[in-house]
C-alpha angles and dihedrals in degrees: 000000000000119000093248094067096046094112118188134143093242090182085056091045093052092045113046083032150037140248128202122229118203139178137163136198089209095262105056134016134210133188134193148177119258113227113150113048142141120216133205148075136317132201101018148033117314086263100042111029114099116268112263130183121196124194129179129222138182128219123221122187110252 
């Protein structure tokens, strides 16, 4: 399957669902859910820009 035909509702996804978020300094790993995020295109027109995902974390001291 190439990744043109991959069809999905990825507001709906995000809404009625969740998505983990993980990242790890080598020595530890942490994962979280995402649930604040914006969705869309950069550098270019709606129908021509690149995809882009933004999430936003917060950090708390461990």
């Amino acid at each position: 399957m190439e990744i043109s035909d991959f069809k999905t509702d990825i507001f709906n996804i995000f809404d009625k669902r969740w998505a983990l978020v993980t990242a790890s300094d080598g020595a530890r790993t942490n994962s979280m859910t995402v649930s604040w995020g914006t969705m869309g295109t950069i550098w270019g027109k709606a129908t021509k820009g690149l995809p882009i995902l933004t999430v936003f974390l917060t950090s708390s001291p461990l």
